[in-house]
N, C-alpha and C positions, 0 to 999 in steps of 0.2 A: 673417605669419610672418617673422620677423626672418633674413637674409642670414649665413650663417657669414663667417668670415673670407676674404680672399682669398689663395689661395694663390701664393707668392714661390720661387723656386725658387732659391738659392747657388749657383753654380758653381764651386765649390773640395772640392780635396778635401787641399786644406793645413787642418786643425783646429787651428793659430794661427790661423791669419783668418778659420775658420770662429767660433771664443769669441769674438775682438776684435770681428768685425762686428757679432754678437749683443749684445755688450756696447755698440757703439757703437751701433746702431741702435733696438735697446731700447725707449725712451720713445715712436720717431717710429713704431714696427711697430705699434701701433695700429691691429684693423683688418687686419691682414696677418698669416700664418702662415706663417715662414719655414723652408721643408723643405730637408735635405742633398741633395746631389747624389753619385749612386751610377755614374752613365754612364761613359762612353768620354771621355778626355782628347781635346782636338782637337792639331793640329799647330800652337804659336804661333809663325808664320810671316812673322807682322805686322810693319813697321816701326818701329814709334812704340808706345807704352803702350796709345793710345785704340785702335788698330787690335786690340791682342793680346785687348784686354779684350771687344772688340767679337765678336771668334773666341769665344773663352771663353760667352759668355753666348747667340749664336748656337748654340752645340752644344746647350747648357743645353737652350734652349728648344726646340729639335727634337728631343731624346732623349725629352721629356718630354710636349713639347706646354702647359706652362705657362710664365708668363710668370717672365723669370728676370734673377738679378742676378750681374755676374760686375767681378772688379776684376783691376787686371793693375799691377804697382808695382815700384819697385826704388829705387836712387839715383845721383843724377848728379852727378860729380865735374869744378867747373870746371876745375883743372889741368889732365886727363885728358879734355877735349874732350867733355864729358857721357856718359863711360864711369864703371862699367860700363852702368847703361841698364837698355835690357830685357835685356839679360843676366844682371842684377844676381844671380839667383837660380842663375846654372850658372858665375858668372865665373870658379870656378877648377876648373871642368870634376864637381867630386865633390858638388854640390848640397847641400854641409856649411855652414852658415853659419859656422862659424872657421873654415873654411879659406878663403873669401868675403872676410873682411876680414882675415884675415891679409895675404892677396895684396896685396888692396886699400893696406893701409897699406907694406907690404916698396914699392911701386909709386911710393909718394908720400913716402915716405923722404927725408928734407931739402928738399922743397917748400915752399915759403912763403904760398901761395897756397890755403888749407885750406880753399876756396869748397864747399860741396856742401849739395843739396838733393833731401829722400827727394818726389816722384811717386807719385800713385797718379791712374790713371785709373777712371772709376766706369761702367761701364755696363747698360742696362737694355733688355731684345728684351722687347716679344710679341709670339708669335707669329700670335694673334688677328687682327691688325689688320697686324701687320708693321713696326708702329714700334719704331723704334731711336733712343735720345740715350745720350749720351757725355759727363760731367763730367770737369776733372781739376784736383785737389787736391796743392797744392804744401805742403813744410814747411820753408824756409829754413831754414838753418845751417851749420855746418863741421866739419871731421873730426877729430879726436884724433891724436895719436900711439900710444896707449898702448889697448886695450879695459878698460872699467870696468863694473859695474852686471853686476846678474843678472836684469833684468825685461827683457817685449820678447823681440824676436827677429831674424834677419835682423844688418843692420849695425845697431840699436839700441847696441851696445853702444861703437862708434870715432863715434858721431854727439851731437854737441851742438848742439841747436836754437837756433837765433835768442832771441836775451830769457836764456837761461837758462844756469846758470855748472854744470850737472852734464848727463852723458850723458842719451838718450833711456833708456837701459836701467837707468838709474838712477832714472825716472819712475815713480811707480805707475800701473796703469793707467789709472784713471779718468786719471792727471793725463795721461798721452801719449793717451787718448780723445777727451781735450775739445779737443786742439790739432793731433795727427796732420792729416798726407797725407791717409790714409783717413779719416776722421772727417771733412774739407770736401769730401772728393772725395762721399761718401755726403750728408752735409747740404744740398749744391746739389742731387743727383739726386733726392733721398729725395719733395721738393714734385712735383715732375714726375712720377715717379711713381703718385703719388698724385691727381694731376689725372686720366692716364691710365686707372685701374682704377678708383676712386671715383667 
């Protein structure tokens, strides 16, 4: 008798990243049956992205008891000393993404130095065995002055990727899919994974 899928556990309960992830990971869930997460938010407490995400996927899999996936992201501006950071998501305290990068740009406001790059850490707990690893997926580029584009979310819209002369939020999806943060942060962990449970 043939094995059902193995069940994957999200830990977000952001439904942007819940589609995007789905849409990113898609081809490689092969084999895997990736369920929402309904639990208790943890306290991301963490310093770093890989620590938050590590919290995150930790709760996952102890609310649950299945093996689970949680990503923790934001972007980091050279001018601004790699601010916002992991705060990227509260930086102007109302969890509004225009008012995010409103801040954000009023902050950098005749700065010359438009360095910045969206982070996404990827991580993956089970609880089975207790193993835990930690991807993290970078997406060089620099910041606008101005927000354009109606796709995406987050700072998608003041962010234009390395290679590319239009905003991320001006990207279709598939097209910011195949190149995001998340998309390599997930692509490195996705094999491991899969080593793991297969």
């Amino acid at each position: 008798m043939k094995a059902g899928p193995v069940k994957l556990v999200l830990a977000t309960h952001n439904a942007h990243k819940v589609e995007e992830l789905r849409r990113i990971l898609g081809p490689a869930l092969d084999g895997f049956d990736l369920v929402g997460y309904d639990g208790p938010e943890p306290v991301e407490d963490g310093e770093t992205f890989e620590q938050n995400a590590l919290i995150k996927a930790r709760a996952a899999a102890a609310h649950t008891g299945l093996p689970s996936l949680a990503d923790d992201s934001g972007i980091r501006v050279a001018a601004l000393g790699g601010a916002p950071g992991i705060h990227s998501a509260r930086y102007a305290g109302t969890r509004d993404d225009r008012d995010n990068y409103t801040l954000l740009l009023e902050r950098m406001r005749g700065v010359a130095d438009r360095g910045a790059e969206f982070c996404c850490a990827a991580a993956f707990v089970d609880p089975t065995t207790g193993f835990e690893h930690v991807e993290l997926g970078v997406w060089p580029g620099e910041l606008l002055t101005e927000p354009t584009g109606t796709h995406g979310f987050g700072y998608d819209p003041v962010f234009r990727p390395e290679g590319r002369t239009v905003a991320s939020a001006e990207l279709t999806p598939d097209e910011k899919n195949a190149i995001s943060h998340r998309s390599r942060a997930f692509a490195a962990l996705l094999p491991v994974v899969r080593e793991r449970l297969t």
